[in-house]
ROPATI-434079 format. One record per residue: x, y, z of N, C-alpha, C in turn; residue number from 0. Coordinates in steps of 0.001 Angstrom, whole numbers, always signed. Atoms other than C-alpha are relative to their C-alpha. Layout:
REM ROPATI-434079
   n_east  n_north     n_up  ca_east  ca_north    ca_up   c_east  c_north     c_up  num
        X        Y        Z        X         Y        Z        X        Y        Z  NUM
...
This chain:
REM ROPATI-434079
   n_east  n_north     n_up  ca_east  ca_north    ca_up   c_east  c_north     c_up  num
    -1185     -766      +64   +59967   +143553   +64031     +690      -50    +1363    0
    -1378     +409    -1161   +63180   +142886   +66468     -163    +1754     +677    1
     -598     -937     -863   +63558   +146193   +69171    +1329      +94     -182    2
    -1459      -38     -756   +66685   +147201   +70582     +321     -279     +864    3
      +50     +416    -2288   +65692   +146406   +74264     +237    -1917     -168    4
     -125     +992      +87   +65624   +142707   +72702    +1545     -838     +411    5
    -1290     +345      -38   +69244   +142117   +72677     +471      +24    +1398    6
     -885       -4    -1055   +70687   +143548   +76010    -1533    -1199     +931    7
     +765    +1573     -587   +67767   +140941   +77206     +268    -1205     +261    8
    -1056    +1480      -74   +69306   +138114   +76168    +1092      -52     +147    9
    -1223     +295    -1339   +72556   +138919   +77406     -183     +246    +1339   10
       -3      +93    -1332   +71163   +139853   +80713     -235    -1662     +253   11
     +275    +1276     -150   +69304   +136229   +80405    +1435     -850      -42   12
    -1066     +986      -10   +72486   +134354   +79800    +1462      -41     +762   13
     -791     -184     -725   +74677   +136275   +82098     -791     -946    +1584   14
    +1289     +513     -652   +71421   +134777   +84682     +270    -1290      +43   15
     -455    +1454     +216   +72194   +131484   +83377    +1217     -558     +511   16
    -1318     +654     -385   +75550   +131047   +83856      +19     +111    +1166   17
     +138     +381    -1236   +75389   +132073   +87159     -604     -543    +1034   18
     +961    +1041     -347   +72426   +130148   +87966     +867    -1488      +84   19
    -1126    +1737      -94   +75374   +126803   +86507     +524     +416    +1071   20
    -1084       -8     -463   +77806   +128220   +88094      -26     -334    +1644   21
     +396     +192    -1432   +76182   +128508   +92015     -136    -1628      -95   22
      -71    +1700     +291   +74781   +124717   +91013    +1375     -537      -55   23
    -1480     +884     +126   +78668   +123369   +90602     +524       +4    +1041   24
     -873     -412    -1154   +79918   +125336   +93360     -901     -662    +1449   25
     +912     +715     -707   +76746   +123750   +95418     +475     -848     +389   26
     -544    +1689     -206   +77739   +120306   +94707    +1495     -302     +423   27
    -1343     +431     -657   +81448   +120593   +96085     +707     -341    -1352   28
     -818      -67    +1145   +82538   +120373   +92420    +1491     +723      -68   29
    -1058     -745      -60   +85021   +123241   +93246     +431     -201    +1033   30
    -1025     +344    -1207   +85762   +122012   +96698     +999     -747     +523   31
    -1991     +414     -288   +89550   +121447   +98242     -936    -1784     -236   32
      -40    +1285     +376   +89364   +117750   +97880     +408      -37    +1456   33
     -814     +520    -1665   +89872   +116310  +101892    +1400    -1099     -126   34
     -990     +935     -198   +92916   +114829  +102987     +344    -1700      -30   35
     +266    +1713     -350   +93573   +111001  +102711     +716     -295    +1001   36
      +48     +253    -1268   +93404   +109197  +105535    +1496     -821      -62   37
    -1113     +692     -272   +96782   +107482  +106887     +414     -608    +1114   38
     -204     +654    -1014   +98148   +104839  +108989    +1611     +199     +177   39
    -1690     +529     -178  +101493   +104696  +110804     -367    -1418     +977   40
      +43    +1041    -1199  +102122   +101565  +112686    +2051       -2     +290   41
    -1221      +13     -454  +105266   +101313  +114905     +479    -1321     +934   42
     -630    +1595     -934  +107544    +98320  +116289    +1467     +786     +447   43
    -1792     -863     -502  +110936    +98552  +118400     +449    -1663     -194   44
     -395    +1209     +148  +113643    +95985  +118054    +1231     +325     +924   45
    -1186      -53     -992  +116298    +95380  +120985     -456     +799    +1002   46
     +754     -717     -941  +116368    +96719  +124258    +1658     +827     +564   47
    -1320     -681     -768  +120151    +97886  +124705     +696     -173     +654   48
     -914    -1241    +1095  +122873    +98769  +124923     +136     -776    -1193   49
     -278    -1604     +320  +123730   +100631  +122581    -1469     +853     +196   50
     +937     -735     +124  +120473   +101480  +121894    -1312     -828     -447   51
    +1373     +529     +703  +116610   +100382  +120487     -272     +536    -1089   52
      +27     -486    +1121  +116092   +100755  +117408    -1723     +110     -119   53
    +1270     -213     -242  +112310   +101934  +116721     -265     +410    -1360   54
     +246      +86    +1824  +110733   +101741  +113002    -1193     +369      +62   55
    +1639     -360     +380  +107142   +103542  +111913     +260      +51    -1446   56
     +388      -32     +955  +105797   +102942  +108824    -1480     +799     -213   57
     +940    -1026     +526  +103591   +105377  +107187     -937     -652    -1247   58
     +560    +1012    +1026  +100821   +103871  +104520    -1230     +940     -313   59
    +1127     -269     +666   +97758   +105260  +102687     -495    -1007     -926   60
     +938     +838     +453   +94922   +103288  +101424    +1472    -1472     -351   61
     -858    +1254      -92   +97910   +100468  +102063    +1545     +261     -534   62
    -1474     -222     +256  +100701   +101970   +99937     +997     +852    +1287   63
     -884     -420     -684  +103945   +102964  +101473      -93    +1600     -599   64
     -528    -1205     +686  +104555   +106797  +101440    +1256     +254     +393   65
    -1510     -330     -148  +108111   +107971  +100886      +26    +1345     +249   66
     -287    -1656     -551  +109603   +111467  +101945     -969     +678     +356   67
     +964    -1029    -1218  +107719   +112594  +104632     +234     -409    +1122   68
    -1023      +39    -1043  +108945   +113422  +107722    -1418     -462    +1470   69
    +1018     +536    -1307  +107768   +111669  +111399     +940     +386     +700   70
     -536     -508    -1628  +108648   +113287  +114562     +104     -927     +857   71
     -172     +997     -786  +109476   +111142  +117368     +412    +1400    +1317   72
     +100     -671     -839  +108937   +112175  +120965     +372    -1437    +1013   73
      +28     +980     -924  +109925   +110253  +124044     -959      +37    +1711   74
      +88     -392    -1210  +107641   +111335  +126971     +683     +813     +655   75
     -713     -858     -739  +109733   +113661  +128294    +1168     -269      +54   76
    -1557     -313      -62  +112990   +111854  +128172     +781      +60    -1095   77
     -913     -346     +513  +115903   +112472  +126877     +666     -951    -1027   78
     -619    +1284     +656  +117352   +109124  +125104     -303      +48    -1860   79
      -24      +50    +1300  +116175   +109897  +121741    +1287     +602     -724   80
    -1349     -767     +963  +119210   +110245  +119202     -856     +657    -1384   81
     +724     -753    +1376  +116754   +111333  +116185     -931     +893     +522   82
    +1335     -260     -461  +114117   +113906  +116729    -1079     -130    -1215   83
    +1166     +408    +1389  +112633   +113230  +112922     +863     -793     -832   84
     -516     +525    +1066  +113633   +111320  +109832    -1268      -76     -955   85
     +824     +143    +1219  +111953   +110792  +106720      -65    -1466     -705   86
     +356    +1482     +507  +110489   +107680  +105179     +742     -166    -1132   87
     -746     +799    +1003  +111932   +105476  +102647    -1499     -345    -1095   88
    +1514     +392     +994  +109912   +104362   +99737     -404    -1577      -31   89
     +460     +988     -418  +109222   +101398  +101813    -1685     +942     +755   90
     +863    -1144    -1087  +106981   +104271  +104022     +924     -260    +1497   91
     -238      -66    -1460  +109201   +103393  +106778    +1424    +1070     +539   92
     -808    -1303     -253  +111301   +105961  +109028     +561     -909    +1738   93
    -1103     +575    -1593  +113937   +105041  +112245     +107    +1139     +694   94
    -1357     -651    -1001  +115438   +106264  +115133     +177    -1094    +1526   95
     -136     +299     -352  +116759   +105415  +117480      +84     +490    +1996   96
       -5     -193    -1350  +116810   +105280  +121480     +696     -467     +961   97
    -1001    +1026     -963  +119622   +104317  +124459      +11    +1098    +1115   98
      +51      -28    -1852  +119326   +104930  +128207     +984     +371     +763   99
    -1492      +46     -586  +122977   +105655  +128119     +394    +1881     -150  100
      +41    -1258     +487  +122114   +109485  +127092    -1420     +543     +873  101
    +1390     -878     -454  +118661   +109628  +129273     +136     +109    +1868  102
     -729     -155    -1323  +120847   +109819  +133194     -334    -1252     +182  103
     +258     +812     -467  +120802   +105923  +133046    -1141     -519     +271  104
    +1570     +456     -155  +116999   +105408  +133688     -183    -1003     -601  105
     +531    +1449     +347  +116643   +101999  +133051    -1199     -134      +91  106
    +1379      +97     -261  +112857   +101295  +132482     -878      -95    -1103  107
    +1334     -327    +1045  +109450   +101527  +130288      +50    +1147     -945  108
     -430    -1492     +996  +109959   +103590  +127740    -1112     -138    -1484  109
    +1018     -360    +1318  +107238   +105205  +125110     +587     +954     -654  110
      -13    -1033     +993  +108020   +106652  +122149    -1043     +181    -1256  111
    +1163     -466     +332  +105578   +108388  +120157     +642     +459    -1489  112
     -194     -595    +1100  +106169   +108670  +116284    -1657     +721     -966  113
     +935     -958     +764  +103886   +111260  +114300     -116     +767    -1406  114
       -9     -662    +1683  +103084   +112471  +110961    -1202    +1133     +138  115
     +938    -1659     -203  +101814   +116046  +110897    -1278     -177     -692  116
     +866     +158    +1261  +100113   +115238  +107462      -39    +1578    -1046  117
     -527     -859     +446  +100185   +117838  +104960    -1486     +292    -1125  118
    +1848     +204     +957   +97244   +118989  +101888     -311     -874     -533  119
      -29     +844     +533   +97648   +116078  +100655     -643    -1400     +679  120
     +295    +1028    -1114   +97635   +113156  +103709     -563     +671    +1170  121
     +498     -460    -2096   +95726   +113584  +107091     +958     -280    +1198  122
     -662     +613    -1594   +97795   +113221  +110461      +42    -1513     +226  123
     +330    +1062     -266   +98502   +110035  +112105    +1183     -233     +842  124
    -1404     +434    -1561  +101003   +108505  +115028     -412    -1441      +54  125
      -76    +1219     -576  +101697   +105413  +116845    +1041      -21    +1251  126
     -839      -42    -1093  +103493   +104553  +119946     +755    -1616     +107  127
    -1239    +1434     -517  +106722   +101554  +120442      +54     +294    +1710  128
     -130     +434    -1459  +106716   +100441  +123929    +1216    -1226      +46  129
     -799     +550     -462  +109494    +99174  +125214     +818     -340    +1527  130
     -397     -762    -1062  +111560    +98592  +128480    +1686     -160     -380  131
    -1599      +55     +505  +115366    +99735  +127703     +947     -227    +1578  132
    -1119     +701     -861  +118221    +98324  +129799    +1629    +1155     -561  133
    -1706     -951     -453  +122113   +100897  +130652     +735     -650     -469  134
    -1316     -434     +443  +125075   +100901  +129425    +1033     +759     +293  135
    -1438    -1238     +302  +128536   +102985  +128726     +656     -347    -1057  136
     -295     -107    +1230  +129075   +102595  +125393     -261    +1634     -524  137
      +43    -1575     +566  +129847   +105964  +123534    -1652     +141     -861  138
    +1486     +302     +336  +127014   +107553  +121869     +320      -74    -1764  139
     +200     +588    +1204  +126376   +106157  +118477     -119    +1557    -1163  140
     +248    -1357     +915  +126792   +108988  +115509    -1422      +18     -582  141
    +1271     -681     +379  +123659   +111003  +114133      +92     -886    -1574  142
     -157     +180    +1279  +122648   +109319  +110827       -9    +1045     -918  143
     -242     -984     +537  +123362   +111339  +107874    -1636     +468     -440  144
């Protein structure tokens, strides 16, 4: 003959159980964020000026291009950059540009440093165009839209 104590037994047992699966899933990283994928920029410059150098990073995961996502661009400290970000194309690649005619003339070696923050999705990543830019007096070239 069946009790009464039988029953809330076997739902204690199976409340036991499940959370016995449930720790096991959460163990194995089953429920965990998923890590970022890894990403490359690589960067080239083309010209040396006037007007300006034009400077291209491409952004890529496991090889594809990524589109709309934004890369910062830094120049060492000077001033000559006309972009301070742009956003990739659905090539993965992103511009700006740089002229000597906006940084008090400083003719010279010039690093610029493009960067991708990365986001939950992609991990971080940069690259640096080396160049040496050459003066001018040509006006300054409009902001792209």
């Amino acid at each position: 003959m069946r009790t009464n104590q039988s029953l809330p037994l076997a739902v204690i047992a199976a409340l036991v159980l499940n959370a016995a699966v449930a720790s096991a899933v959460i163990a194995r990283g089953a429920l965990a964020q998923a890590e970022p994928m890894a990403t490359a920029l690589s960067c080239a410059s083309e010209g040396s000026g006037p007007p300006w150098v034009m400077i291209t990073a491409r952004l890529t995961a496991e090889g594809a291009p990524l589109a709309d996502q934004r890369i910062e661009w830094t120049a060492g400290g000077r001033s000559g950059l006309i972009e301070d970000s742009s956003e990739t194309d659905a090539s993965g690649d992103a511009t700006a540009r740089f002229t000597v005619i906006y940084d008090g003339g400083d003719q010279g070696d010039v690093v610029v440093t493009a960067t991708f923050a990365g986001n939950d999705s992609y991990a971080s990543s940069s690259c640096e165009a080396r160049f040496h830019a050459y003066g001018g007096t040509l006006p300054r070239p409009p902001a792209e839209p």
